[in-house]
N, C-alpha and C positions, 0 to 999 in steps of 0.2 A: 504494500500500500504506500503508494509514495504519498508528498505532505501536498497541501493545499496552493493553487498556482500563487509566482512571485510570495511566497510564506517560506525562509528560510528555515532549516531543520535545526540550527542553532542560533543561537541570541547570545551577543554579549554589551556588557556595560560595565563598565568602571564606575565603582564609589570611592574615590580617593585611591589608598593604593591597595586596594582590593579590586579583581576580575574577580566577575559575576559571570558564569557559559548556564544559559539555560536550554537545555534538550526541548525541543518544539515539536513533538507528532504527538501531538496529544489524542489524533484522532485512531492514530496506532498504538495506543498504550509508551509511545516511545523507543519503539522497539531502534534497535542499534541497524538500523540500515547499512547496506555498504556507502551510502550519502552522507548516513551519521554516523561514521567513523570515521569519515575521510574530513568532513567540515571540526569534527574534534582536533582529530590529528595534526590539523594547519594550525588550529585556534593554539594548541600547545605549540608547534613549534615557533611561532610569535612570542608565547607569552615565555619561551625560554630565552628571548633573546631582549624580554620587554623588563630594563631597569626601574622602571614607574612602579611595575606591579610586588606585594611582598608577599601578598597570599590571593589561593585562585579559589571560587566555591562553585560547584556544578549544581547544579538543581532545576528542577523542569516542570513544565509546564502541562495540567490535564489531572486526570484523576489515577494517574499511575505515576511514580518515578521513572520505573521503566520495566519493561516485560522482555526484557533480553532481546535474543539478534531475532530477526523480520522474517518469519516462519514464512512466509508466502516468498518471500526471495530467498530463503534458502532451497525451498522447493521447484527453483523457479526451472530447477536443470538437474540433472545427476553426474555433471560433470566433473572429477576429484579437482583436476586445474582450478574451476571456480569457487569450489569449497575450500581449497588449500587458501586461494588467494585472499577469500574475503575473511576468512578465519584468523590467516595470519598480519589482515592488516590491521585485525580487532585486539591482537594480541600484542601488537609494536604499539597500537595507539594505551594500549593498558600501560605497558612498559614505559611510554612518555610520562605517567603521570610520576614512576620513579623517578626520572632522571629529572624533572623539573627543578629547578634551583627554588621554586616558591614550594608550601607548603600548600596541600590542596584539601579543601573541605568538601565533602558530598552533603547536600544539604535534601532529607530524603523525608519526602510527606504524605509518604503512599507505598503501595507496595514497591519492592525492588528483587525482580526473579531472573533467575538465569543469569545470562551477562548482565544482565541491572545489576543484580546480585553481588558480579562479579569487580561493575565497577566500583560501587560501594567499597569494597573490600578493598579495591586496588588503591583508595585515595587513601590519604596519610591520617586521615581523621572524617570523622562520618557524625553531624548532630541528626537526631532522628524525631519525628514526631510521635508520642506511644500509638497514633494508627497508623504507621505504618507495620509490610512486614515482610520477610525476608526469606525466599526458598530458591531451589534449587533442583527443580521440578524436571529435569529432562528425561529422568526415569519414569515416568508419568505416560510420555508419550516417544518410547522405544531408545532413547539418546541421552547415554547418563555424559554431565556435565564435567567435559573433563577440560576446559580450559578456566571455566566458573570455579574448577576447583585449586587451583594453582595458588591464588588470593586467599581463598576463602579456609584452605589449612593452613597456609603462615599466621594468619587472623587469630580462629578461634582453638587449632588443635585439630588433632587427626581423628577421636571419635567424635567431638560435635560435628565437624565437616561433614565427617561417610555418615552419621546418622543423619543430616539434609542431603548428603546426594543419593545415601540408600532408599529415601522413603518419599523422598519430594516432596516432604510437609513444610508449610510454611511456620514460620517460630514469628515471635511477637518481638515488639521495638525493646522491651525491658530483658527479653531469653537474649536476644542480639546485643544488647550491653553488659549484658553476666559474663557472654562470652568471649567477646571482643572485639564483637563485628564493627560498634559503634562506638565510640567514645561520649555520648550526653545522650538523652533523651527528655525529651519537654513537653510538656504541654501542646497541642497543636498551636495555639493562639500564640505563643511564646517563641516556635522555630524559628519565625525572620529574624526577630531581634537576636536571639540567643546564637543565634549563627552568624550574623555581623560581627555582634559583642565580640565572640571568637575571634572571627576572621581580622578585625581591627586592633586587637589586642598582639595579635601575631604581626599585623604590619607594621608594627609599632618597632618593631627590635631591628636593630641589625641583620639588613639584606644578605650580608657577606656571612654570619652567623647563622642565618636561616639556611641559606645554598648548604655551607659546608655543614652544620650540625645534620641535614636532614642526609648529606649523603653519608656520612658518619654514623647513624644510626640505621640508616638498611646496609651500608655495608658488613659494619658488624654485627651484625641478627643473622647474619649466614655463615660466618666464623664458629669456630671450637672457642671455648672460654679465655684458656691462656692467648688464644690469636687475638682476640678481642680487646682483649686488657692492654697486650703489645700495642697495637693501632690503636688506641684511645689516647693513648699515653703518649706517643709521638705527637699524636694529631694535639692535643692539649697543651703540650711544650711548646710545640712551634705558635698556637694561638695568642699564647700568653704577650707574646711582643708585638703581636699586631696590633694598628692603632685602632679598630673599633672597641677591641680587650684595654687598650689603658686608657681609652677615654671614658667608658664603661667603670671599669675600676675604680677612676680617680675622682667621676662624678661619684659612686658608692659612699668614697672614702672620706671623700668630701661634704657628705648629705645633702649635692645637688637633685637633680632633676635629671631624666636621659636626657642624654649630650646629642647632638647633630652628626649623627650617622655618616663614618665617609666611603663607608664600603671599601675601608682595606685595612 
């Protein structure tokens, strides 16, 4: 189902130095088209190169966050070429949201299945509304989710994972924060704010501290413990002389106010 004529399939807007990407097929539940991955995939590579932005928040538009990739376009052929391709361009676009230098929030008000699911999981932080909720349903209808699962056991653990991708039940916004899918859950009335609040709290710090903290910490979450400790420990040495660390410091020490960020 493609989206509605000249109605782009993503939205974006700046609030200061927050991006806003709003997913637009609402009349599709959202579903991750090969249109709406590819219109992601630009939007990040932009927003990797955009020093304006400090944090990025996804969230969409309609009565779904999103219902995974476009079942009528996946069906649209049985050709493996077309399946390898749109799969693995859903799976590079997932991976941009790692390598982003910004910190990316999924801002989720409704259900989020399959690759919705999946993006969820893939962002660095998820606020969620308690209606929404969160499966991974491909066993359901013959195709259990195996790229939805990649995310979703770094997240919550290897048997909550395989008991949503064994049984395809959907879990609720509050089972999704016990386990780790989301980091906050709110009140419906309360997500926009609560997920600015976030998002502006984050843009507030040190650009050069976001970039390298956030590759710092997924680099070392795939380390053994001693390798971990090792890279932290260098990465923390060499930070300490850098001037966003003693302008930081000095306002601390000082009992200023954060100092004028110079991103180095």
């Amino acid at each position: 189902m493609s989206s509605p004529p000249n109605e782009p399939v993503l939205l974006r807007r700046d609030e200061g130095r927050v991006a806003i990407l709003t997913l637009n097929r609402p009349h599709a539940m959202n579903a991750l088209s090969g249109e709406l991955i590819d219109a992601l995939q630009a939007e990040f590579d932009r927003l990797a190169k955009d020093k304006d932005v400090r944090c990025v928040v996804i969230e969409a538009n309609g009565r779904a966050f999103s219902a995974g990739h476009d079942l009528r376009e996946v069906r649209s052929t049985n050709d493996y070429g077309f399946q390898f391709d749109l799969i693995s361009r859903c799976s590079a676009m997932m991976l941009s949201i790692r390598r982003l230098p910004q910190p990316v929030i999924a801002k989720v008000h409704a259900i989020a299945t399959a690759a919705g699911c999946q993006l969820v999981a893939a962002c660095d932080l998820a606020v969620a509304s308690t209606d929404a909720k969160f499966a991974t349903p491909g066993v359901n209808i013959g195709l259990f989710c195996g790229t939805p699962s990649v995310p979703l056991g770094r997240n919550v653990g290897s048997k909550r994972a395989l008991e949503m991708l064994f049984t395809g039940e959907p879990v609720s916004a509050e089972t999704a924060l016990r386990d780790g899918l989301v980091s906050r859950v709110v009140p419906p009335a309360e997500l926009d704010k609560a997920t600015m609040d976030l998002a502006n709290t984050i843009a507030s710090k040190s650009p050069l501290v976001l970039a390298q903290g956030k590759a710092l910490f997924h680099k070392h979450m795939e380390m053994d413990l001693e390798q971990a400790y090792a890279y932290a420990t260098a990465y923390m040495a060499g930070a300490v002389s850098r001037e966003d660390a003693k302008l930081g410091i000095d306002a601390f020490v000082n009992k200023r106010g954060l100092p004028e960020w110079t991103g180095r």
